[in-house]
C-alpha positions, 0 to 999 in steps of 0.5 A: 564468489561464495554466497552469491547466485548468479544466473546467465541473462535472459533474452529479449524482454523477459530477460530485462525485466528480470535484471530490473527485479533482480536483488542485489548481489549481497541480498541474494544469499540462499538460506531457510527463513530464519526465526527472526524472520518468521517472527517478523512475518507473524508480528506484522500479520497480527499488526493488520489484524488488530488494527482491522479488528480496532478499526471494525469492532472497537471504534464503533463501540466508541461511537466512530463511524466506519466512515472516513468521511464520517469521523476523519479526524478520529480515524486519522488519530487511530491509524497514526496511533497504529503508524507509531507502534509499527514504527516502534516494534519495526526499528530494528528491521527498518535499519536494515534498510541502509544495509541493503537497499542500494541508494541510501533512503534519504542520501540527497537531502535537497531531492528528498525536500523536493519530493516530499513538497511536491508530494504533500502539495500535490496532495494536499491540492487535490483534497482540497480544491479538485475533490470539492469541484467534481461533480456530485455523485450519483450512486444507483439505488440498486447497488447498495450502500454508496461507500466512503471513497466514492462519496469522499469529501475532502476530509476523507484524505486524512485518515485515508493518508494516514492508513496509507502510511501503517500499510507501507509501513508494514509492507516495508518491514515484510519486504527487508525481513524477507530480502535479508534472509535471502528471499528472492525478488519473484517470491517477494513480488508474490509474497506482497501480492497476496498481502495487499490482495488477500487484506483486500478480500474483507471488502467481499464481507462488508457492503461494497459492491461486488464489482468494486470490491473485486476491482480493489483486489485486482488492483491491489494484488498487482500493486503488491507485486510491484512494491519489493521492486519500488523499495529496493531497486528504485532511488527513493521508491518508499515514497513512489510506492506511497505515492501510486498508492495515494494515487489510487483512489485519488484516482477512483473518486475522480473516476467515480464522479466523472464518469459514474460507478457503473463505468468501473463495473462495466470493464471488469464485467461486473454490472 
């Protein structure tokens, strides 16, 4: 059919993962990135950036800690500030959304309830009743400053939530811009993998650990590489995509306080 590809199947495993992450049939139309398309791109990269420059040099110039259990609440307020605008410049790519993914986001209603309760919940659990009976943390002297996630509270899970939230929001944009120009599933996997992993990279610059900053890197290039897949192939993949990502420094904090810091910079060869 004319402005599909089709490629013969592969074998064995590598061919299955490849029918996994294949695009479907109307998103694989070849063609150069378009200029609304690049202009998506450039509006998304300014996105991040302002709000990581906010985040890093306004917010203390208004007496806000760069601690999210410092100021959680006025953190929080600042990311669903950045969260409405993304929404409002996006609109017009988020509706593409029901033109190509290939589940519709929100079709059944009932199973959407249920994910959205049992998330939130989940969540909401952890924060406030596991988070308080871990352990108290122990951070050696000779790493540095102890930073927020490994000292989080409870409270720390809502600004982090909500600056969970303004990157998959951006992420979505950048992934259903470059599918409906025809990107294929590989070059997006790249693409998010060196967003997430490159964003990461500031962590080098600040006062994180060079062992942990550098886990946060690995970790998030290969989360990267994983959400074009979540969002386009999988039922209700926005909220799995949101989830894993959540999921990671639930994960890391009760890491860090179980089994200590230097745990995580022993298996990455770092300590």
């Amino acid at each position: 059919m004319a402005g599909e590809l089709r490629e013969a199947p592969g074998r064995g495993a590598r061919g299955r993962v490849r029918r996994i992450v294949t695009l479907p049939a109307h998103m694989q139309a070849l063609g150069p990135l378009g200029r609304r398309s690049r202009g998506v791109l450039a509006a998304l990269g300014a996105f991040w950036l302002a709000a990581d420059a906010g985040y890093y040099l306004l917010l203390p110039r208004l007496g806000v800690a760069n601690d999210y259990n410092a100021a959680p609440v006025a953190i929080a307020v600042y990311y669903l500030f950045w969260c409405g605008l993304a929404v409002i410049a996006f609109w017009p790519v988020y509706a593409l959304w029901a033109q190509h993914a290939p589940w519709p986001a929100l079709g059944n209603r009932l199973a959407a309830v249920a994910l959205w309760t049992g998330m939130f919940g989940a969540a909401a659990g952890y924060a406030g009743w596991v988070v308080p009976a871990l352990p108290p943390l122990v951070w050696p002297a000779d790493f540095g400053p102890v930073p927020d996630v490994a000292a989080a509270g409870a409270a720390y899970f809502l600004p982090k939530t909500a600056d969970i939230a303004f990157q998959q929001l951006l992420v979505l944009a950048l992934v259903l811009a470059l599918a409906a120009n025809g990107v294929r599933a590989q070059a997006l996997s790249l693409a998010c993998a060196g967003l997430f992993g490159g964003m990461h990279l500031l962590l080098l610059l600040g006062e994180y650990p060079f062992g942990a900053a550098v886990r946060f890197i690995v970790f998030a290039a290969g989360f990267g590489a994983l959400v074009p897949v979540l969002l386009l192939r999988v039922p209700f993949g926005l909220a799995l995509s949101f989830g894993l990502h959540w999921l990671y420094y639930a994960v890391t904090v009760t890491q860090v306080r179980i089994w200590g810091p230097e745990v995580v910079l022993r298996l990455i060869g770092a300590d």
